[in-house]
C-alpha positions as CSV (number, residue, x, y, z in Angstrom):
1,X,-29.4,42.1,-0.2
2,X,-30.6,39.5,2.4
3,X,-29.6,37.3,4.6
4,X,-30.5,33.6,4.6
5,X,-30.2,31.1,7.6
6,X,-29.2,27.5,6.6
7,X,-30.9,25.4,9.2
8,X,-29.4,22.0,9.7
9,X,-32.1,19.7,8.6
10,X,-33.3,16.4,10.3
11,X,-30.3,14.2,8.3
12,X,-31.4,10.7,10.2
13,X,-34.5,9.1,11.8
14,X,-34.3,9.9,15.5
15,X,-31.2,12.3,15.3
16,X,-31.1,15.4,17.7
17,X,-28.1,16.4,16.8
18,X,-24.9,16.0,14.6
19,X,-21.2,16.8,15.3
20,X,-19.4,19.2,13.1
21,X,-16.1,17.2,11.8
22,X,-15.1,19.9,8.8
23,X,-16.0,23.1,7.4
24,X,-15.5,23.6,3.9
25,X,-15.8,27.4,4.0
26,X,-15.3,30.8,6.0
27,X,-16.7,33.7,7.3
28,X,-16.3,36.0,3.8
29,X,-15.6,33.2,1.5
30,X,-18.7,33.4,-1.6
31,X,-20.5,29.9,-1.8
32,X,-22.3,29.0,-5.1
33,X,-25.7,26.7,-4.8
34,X,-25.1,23.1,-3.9
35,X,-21.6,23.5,-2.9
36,X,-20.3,21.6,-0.1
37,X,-19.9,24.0,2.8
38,X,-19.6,21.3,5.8
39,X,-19.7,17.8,7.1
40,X,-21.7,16.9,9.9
41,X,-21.5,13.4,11.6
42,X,-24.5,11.6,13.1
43,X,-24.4,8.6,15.5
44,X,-24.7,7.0,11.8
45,X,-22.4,8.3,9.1
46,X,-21.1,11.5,8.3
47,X,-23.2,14.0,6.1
48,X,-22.0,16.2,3.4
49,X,-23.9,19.8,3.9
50,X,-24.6,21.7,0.5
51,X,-25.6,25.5,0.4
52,X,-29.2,25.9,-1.1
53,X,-28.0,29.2,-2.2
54,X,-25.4,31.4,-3.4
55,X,-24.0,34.7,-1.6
56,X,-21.3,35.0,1.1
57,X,-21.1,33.6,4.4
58,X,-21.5,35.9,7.3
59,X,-21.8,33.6,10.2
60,X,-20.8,30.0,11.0
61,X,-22.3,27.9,14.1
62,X,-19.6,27.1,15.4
63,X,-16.2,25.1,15.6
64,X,-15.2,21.7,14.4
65,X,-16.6,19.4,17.2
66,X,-19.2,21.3,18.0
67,X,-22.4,19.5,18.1
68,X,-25.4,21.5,16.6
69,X,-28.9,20.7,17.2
70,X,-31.1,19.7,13.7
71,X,-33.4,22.7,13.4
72,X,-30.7,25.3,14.6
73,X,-28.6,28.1,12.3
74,X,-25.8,25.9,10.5
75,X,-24.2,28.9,8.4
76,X,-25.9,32.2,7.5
77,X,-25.9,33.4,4.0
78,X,-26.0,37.3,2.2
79,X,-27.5,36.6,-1.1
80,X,-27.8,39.5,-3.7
81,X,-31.7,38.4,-4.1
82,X,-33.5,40.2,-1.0
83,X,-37.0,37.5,-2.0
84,X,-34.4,34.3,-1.9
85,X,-35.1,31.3,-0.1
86,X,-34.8,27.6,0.0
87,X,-35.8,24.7,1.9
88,X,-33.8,23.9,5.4
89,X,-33.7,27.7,5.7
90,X,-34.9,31.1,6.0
91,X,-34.4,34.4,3.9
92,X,-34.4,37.5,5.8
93,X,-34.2,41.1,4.2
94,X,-31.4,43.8,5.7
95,X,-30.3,46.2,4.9
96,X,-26.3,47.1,5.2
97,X,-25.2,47.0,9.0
98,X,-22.5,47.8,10.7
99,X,-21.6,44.2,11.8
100,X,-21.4,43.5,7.7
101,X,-19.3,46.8,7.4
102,X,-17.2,45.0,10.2
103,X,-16.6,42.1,8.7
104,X,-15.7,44.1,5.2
105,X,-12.8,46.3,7.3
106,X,-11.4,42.9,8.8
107,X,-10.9,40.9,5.6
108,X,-9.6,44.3,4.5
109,X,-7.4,44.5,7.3
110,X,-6.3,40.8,7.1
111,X,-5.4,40.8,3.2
112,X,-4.2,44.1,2.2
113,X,-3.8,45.1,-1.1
114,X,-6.2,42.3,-2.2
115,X,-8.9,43.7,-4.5
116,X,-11.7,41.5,-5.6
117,X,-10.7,38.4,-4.7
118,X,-12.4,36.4,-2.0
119,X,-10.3,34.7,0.8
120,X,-9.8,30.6,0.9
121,X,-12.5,29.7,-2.5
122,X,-9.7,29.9,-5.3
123,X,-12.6,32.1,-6.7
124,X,-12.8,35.8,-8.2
125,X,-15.6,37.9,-7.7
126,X,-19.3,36.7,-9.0
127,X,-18.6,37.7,-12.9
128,X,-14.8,35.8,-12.6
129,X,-16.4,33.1,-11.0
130,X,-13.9,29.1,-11.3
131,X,-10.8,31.8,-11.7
132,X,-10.8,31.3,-15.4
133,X,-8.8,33.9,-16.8
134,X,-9.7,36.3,-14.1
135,X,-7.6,38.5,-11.2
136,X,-4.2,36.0,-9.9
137,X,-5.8,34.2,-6.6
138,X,-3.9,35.8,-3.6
139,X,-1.9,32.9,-2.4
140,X,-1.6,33.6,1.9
141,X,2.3,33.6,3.1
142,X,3.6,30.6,4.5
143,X,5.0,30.6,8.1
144,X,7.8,28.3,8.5
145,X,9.1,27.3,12.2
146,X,12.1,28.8,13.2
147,X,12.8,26.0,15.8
148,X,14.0,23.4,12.6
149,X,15.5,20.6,13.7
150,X,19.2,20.3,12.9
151,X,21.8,17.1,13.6
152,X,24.6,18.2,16.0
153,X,28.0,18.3,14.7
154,X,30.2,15.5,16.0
155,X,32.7,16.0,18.8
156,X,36.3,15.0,18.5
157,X,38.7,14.0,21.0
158,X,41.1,17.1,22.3
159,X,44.2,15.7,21.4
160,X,42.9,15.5,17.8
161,X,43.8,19.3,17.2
162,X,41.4,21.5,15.2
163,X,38.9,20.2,12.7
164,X,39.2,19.8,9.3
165,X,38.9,23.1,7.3
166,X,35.5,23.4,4.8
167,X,36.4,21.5,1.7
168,X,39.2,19.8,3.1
169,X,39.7,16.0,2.3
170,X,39.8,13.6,5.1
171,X,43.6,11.8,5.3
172,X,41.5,9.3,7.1
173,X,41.7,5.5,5.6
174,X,38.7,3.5,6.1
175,X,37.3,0.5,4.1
176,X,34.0,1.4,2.1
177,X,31.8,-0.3,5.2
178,X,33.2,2.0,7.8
179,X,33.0,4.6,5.7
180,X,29.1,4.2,4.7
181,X,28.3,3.7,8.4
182,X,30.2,6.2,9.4
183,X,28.1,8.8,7.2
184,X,25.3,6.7,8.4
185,X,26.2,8.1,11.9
186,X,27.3,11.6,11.1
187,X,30.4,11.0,12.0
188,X,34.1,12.7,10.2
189,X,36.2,10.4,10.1
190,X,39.2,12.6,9.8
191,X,37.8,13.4,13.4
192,X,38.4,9.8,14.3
193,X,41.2,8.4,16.3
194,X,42.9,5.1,15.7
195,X,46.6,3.5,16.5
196,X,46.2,1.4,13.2
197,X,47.1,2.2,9.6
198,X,42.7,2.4,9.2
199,X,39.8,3.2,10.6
200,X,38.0,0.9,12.1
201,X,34.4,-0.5,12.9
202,X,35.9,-0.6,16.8
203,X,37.4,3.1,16.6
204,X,33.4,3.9,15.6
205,X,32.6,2.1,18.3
206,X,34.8,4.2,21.1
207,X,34.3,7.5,19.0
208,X,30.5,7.4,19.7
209,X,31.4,5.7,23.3
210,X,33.6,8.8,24.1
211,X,31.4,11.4,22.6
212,X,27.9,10.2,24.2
213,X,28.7,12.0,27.6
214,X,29.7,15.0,25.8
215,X,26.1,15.8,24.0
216,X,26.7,13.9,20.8
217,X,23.7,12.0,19.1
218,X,24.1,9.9,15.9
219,X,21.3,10.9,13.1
220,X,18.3,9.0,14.2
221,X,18.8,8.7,17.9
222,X,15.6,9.0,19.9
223,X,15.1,13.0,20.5
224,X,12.7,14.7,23.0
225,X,10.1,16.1,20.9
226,X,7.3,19.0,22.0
227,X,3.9,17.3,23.3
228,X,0.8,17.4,20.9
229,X,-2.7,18.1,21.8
230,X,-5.3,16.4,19.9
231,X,-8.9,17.4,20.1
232,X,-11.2,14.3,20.1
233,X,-13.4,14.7,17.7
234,X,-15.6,13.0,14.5
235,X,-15.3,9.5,14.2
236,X,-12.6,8.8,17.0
237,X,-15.1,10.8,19.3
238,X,-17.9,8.2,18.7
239,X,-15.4,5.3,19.2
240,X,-14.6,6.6,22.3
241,X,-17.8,6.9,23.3
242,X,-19.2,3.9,22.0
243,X,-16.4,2.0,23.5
244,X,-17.0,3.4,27.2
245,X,-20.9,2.7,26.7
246,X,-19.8,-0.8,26.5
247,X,-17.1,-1.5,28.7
248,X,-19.2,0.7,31.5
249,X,-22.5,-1.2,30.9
250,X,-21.8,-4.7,29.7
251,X,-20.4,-7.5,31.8
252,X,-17.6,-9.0,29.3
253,X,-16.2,-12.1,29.3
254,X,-13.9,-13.9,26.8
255,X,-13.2,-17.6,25.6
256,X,-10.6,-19.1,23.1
257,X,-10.5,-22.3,21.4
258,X,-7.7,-23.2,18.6
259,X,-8.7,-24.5,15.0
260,X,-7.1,-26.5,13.0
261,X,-7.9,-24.8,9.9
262,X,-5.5,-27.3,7.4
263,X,-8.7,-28.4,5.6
264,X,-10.2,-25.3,5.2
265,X,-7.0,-23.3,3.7
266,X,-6.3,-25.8,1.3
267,X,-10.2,-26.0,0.1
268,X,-9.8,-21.9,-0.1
269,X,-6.8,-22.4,-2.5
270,X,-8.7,-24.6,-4.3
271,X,-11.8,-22.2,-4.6
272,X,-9.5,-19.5,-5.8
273,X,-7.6,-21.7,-8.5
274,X,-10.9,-22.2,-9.9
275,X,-12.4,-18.5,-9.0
276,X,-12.8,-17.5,-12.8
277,X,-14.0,-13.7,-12.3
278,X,-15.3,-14.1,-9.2
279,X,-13.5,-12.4,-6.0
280,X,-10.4,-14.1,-4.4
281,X,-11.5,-15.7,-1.2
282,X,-10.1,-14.9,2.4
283,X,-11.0,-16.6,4.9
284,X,-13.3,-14.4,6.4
285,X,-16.2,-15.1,4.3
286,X,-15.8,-18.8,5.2
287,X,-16.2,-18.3,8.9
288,X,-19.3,-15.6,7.9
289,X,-20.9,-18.9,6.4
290,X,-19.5,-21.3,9.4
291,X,-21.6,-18.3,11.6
292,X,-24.6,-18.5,9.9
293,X,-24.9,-22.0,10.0
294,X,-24.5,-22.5,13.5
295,X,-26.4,-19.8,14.8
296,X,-29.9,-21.0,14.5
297,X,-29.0,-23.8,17.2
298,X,-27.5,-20.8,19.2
299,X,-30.3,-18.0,19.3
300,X,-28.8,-16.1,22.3
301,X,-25.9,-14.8,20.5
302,X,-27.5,-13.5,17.7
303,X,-29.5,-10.7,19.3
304,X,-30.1,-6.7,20.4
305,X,-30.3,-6.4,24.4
306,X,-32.1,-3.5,25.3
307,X,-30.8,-3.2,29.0
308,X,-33.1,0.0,29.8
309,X,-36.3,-1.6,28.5
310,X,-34.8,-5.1,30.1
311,X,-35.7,-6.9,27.3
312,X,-33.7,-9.1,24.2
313,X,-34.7,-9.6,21.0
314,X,-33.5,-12.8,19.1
315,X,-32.9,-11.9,15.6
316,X,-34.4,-14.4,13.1
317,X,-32.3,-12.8,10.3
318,X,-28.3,-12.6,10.8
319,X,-27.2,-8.7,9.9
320,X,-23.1,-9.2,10.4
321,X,-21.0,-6.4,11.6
322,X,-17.6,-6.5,10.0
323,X,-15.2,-4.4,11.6
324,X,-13.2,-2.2,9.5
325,X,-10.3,-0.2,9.8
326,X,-10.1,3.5,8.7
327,X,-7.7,6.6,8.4
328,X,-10.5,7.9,10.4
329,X,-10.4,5.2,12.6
330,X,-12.9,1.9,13.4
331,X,-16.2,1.3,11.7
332,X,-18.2,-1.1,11.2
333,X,-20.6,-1.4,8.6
334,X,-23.8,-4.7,8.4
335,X,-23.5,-7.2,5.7
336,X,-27.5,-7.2,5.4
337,X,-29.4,-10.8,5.6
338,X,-26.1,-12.7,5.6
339,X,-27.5,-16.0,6.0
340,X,-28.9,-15.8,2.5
341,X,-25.3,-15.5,0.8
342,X,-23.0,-18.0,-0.6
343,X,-19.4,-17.6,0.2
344,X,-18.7,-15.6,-3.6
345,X,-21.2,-12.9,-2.7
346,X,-20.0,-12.3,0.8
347,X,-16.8,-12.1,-0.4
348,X,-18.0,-9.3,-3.4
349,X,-20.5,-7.8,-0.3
350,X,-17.4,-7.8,2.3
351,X,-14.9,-5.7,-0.4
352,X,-17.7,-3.9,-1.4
353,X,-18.4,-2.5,2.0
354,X,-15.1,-2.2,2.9
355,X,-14.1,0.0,-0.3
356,X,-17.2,2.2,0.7
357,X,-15.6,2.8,4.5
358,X,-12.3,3.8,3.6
359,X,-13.7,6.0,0.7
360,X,-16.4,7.4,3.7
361,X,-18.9,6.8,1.2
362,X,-21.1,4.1,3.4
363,X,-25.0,4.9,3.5
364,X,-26.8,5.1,6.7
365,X,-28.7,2.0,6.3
366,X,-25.1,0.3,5.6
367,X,-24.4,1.1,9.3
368,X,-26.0,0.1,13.0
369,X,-28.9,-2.3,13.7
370,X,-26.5,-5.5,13.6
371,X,-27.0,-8.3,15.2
372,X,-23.3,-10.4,15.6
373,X,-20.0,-8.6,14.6
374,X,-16.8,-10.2,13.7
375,X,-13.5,-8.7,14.1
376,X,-10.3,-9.1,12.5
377,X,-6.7,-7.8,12.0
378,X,-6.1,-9.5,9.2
379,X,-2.4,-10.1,8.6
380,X,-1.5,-8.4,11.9
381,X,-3.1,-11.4,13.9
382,X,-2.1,-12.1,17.2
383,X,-2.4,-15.0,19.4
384,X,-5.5,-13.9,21.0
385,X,-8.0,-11.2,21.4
386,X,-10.7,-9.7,23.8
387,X,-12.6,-7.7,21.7
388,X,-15.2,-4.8,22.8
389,X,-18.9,-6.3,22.1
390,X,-20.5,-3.5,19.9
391,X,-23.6,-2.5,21.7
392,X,-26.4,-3.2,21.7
393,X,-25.1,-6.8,20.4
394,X,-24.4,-9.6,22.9
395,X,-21.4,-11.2,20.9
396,X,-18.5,-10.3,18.6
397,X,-16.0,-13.3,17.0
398,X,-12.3,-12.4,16.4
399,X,-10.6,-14.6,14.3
400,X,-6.6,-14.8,15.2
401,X,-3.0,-15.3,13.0
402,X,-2.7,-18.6,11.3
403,X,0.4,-20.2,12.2
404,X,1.8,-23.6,10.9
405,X,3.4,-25.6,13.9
406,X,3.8,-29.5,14.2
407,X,0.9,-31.4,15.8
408,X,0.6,-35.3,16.8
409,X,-1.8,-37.4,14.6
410,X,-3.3,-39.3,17.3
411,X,-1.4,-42.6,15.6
412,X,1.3,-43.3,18.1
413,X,4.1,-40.5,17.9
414,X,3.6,-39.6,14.4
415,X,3.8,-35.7,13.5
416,X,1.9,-33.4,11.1
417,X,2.1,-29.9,9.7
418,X,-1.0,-28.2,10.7
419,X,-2.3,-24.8,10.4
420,X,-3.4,-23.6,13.2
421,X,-5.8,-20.8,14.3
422,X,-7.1,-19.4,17.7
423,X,-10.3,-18.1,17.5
424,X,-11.5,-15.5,20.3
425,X,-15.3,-14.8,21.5
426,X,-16.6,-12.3,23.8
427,X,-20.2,-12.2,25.3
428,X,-22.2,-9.9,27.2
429,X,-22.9,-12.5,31.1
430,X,-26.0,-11.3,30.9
431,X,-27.5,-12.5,28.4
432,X,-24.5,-15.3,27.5
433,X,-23.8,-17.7,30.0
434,X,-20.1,-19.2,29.5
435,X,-21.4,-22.7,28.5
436,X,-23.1,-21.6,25.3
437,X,-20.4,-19.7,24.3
438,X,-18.0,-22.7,24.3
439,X,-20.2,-24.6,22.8
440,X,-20.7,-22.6,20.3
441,X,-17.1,-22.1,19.4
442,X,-17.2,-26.0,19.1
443,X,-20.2,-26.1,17.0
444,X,-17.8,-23.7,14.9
445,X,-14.8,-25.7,15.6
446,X,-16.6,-28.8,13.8
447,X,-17.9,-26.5,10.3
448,X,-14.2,-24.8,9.9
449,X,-12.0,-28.0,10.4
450,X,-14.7,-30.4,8.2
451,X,-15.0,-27.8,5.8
452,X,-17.4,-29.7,3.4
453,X,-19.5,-29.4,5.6
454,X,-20.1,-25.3,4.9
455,X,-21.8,-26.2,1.6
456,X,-23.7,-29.7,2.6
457,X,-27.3,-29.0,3.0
């Protein structure tokens, strides 16, 4: 028997260290070779860690959160082969402790009566190996809280005698709509008084009136309910973090202009009649080409500030952020060289990327080293935005909801239907003074409202 140390190895160019979001394994639980045992975030992406060897794990680095440092003990690993070893880690012969007789008398202890079977792996022993045929897996006991919630019986009005007995049919009359809302509400309506032949929506109304002093609370009235901890960890950690960094160090300021984006929509409908196999269109992929257009006569907002060296590089090359929203929360993976795209591959590139975010399947070079982001929440809209400028950029563009309200022509007092669209800018003062910015936005204002003009030469 030995012992081998899984070292967590140098996962990114300049990385110290990387956060432990999930462990995939336990202290007793039997690994086989390449099996996933954790995943470890970076400032990048997150990492899945795979054994290099089989055996059982003895010791884990720590909890999820944790940040470990590359080069130090990720899990440690008893293998049956004493000369074992592996890249990333270290083999090292021993002989039977105590501490591994330890850990044998607690799993012991902690699943009694279990016999060859190893905790948490849905596993037998090494010769029953993917459970085929093998020992039943021991299935832990499930706790239930005894604290369920339950919906309080109504209260009746004193002079209504006793309740009605179990089983007992309401003499009650009600129309079908009082009576749905009153099981809606919880409510017996044999319980109910009224001084008419029926029950009425009113005598609902004074029931719950009467009753509310007295405790009583329909079925989906707000309820207290216990406070939750959350640890902040993973990917909402580095939001957190990110987002601070940039509020703390970058002097923000916003600017909105409207768009009348009539043109544009109905060119995009066009577009995607005539699509073939191609992608639908959205509109972001039209403002990513109305972006790239107009940046080279704006070189200040497409670039990296490096505040500690005190010194900003203007990217000749356009590597777009889009923002994206995930179950684990905001990321924002780099359309790569999106100056050299028509609108159908940014559109192919933008689902693409997105697909690989909510999947958590984006590669480190799909992430960081932008050099404009654009944000957007889509349907969700809004009338305006401030967004955070993703550091070490200087500029991030939030397009808003598109919403159709009358405007003048400009020919006397005659009225149109436009579609409108506010679109929202934020800049880092330092390197963005407010007069580029707006003119910027109208240098965007002209592309997305003469929409030829996004495919003139």
């Amino acid at each position: 028997m030995a012992r081998f140390t899984f070292k967590l190895p140098d996962i990114g160019e300049g990385i110290a260290e990387a956060e432990i979001v999930a462990w995939h394994v336990a202290v007793g639980d039997r690994v086989e070779e390449d099996q996933n045992i954790a995943d470890m975030m970076t400032d990048k992406a997150t990492v899945e860690m795979e054994s290099p060897v089989s055996g059982v794990v003895v010791e884990l680095a720590g909890e999820v959160g944790d940040q470990v440092a590359i080069g130090a003990a990720l899990v440690v690993i008893e293998t049956e082969d004493a000369g074992e070893s592996a890249g990333g880690g270290e083999a090292i012969a021993a002989p039977p402790s105590a501490e591994q007789a330890e850990v044998a008398e607690q799993y012991e202890a902690e699943n009694p009566g279990v016999e060859e079977i190893l905790p948490g792996t849905g596993r037998g022993t090494a010769g029953e190996a993917g459970g085929g045929g093998g020992a039943p897996q021991a299935t832990p006991p499930v706790r239930q809280d005894a604290s369920a919630s339950s919906v309080a019986a109504p209260l009746h009005h004193p002079s209504d005698g006793p309740p009605p007995r179990a089983g007992e049919e309401p003499k009650a009359l009600a129309s079908p709509a009082v009576r749905a809302r009153a099981r809606d509400l919880g409510i017996d309506l044999a319980q109910v008084k009224t001084d008419a032949d029926r029950v009425r929506h009113a005598d609902l109304d004074a029931f719950l009136r009467y009753n509310a002093g007295q405790g009583y609370q329909a079925p989906g009235a707000s309820r207290a309910r216990a406070d939750e901890q959350i640890r902040v960890i993973g990917m909402r950690r580095r939001i957190a973090e990110n987002m601070a960094a940039s509020k703390r160090n970058i002097p923000h300021f916003t600017y909105v202009d409207e768009i009348d984006v009539t043109a544009l929509e109905a060119m995009r409908a066009d577009l995607n009649d005539h699509r073939g196999a191609r992608p639908k269109l959205t509109l972001l992929p039209l403002l990513i080409v109305a972006i790239c257009r107009t940046l080279p006569q704006f070189p200040m907002l497409n670039a990296r500030y490096d505040d500690e060296a005190g010194v900003v590089t203007r990217s000749g090359r356009v590597h777009l952020g889009m923002a994206a929203q995930t179950d684990a929360g905001l990321t924002v993976p780099v359309i790569r060289d999106a100056q050299d795209r028509n609108v159908w591959q940014l559109a192919t590139e933008i689902a693409r990327l997105a697909e690989a975010a909510r999947a958590n399947k984006l590669k480190p070079e799909e992430l960081g080293n932008g050099t404009i982001t654009v944000t957007s929440l889509g349907p969700l809209g809004g009338i305006a935005t401030t967004p955070v400028i993703n550091r070490p950029e200087v500029a991030i563009i939030g397009p808003n909801k598109i919403v159709e309200r009358p405007v003048f022509t400009g020919r006397g007092d005659e009225i149109r239907r436009a579609k409108l669209m506010n679109l929202s800018i934020s800049c880092d003062h330092r390197v963005v003074d407010g007069w580029d910015a707006a003119s910027y936005v109208q240098a965007l204002k002209t592309q997305l409202e003469t929409p030829v003009l996004l495919f003139a030469d």
